[in-house]
C-alpha positions in Angstrom: -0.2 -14.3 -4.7 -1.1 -17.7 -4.2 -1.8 -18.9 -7.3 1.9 -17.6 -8.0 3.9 -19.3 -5.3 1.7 -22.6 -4.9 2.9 -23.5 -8.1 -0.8 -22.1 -10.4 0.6 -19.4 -11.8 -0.8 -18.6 -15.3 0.1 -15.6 -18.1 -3.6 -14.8 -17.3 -2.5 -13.5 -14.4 1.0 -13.0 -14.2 3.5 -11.4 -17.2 5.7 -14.0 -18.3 9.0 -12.0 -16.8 7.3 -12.4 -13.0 7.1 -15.9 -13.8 10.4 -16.5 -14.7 12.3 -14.2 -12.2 10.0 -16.6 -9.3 11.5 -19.7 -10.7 12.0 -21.8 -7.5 10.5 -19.9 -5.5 7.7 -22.0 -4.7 6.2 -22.2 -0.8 2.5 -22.7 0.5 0.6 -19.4 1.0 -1.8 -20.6 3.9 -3.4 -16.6 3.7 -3.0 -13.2 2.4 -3.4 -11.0 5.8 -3.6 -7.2 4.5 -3.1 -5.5 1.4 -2.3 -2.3 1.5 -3.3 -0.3 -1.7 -0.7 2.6 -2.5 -1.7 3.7 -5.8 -4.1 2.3 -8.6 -0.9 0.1 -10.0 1.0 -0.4 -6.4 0.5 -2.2 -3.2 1.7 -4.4 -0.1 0.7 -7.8 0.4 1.5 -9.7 3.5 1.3 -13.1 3.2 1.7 -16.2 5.8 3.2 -19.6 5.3 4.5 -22.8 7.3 7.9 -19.9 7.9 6.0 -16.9 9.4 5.0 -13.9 7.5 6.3 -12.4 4.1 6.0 -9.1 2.8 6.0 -8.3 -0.7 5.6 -4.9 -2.6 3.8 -5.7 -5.9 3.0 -3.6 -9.3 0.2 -4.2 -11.4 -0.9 -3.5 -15.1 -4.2 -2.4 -16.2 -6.3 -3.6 -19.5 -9.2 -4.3 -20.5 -7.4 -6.8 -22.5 -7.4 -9.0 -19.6 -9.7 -11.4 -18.2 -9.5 -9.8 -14.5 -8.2 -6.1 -16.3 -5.4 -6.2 -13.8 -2.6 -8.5 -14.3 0.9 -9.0 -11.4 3.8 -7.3 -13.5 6.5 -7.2 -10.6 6.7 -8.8 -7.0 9.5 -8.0 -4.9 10.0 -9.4 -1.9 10.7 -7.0 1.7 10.8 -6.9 5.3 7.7 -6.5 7.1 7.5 -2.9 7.8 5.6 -3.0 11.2 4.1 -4.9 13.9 0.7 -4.1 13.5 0.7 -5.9 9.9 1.2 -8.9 12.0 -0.9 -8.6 14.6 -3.6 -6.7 13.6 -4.3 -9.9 11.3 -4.1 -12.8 14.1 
């Protein structure tokens, strides 16, 4: 996640359609705070900037064809679900 908003993004990591729905999106991740793992392919990533807190629901793809065998293939941005992702974190 930070490589993707701090502006060092790369195909390695990140399918070329993430890359170009982010476009301007581009802010300073200080820290990831908590991930929370749904499935092998989904999961939560709370992330803090200069703003506060962001939440953002992200699906991966698996291969072996890739240098880290995952690589980002959709991040959506949402509202922080609870408290405790917050403050559990602090």
């Amino acid at each position: 996640m930070k490589a993707l908003f701090n502006n060092g993004a790369t195909e390695e990591l990140f399918n070329s359609d993430v890359l170009k729905e982010v476009g301007d999106q581009k802010f300073k991740i200080e820290s990831i705070t908590l991930v929370k793992v749904f499935d092998s392919l989904t999961c939560d990533v709370v992330a803090k900037d200069d703003r506060g807190f962001r939440s953002f629901r992200v699906g991966l793809e698996k291969s072996t064809n890739f240098p880290h065998f995952h690589r980002i293939v959709d991040v959506k941005g949402q509202k922080i679900e609870s408290s405790y992702q917050v403050e559990a974190n602090l």
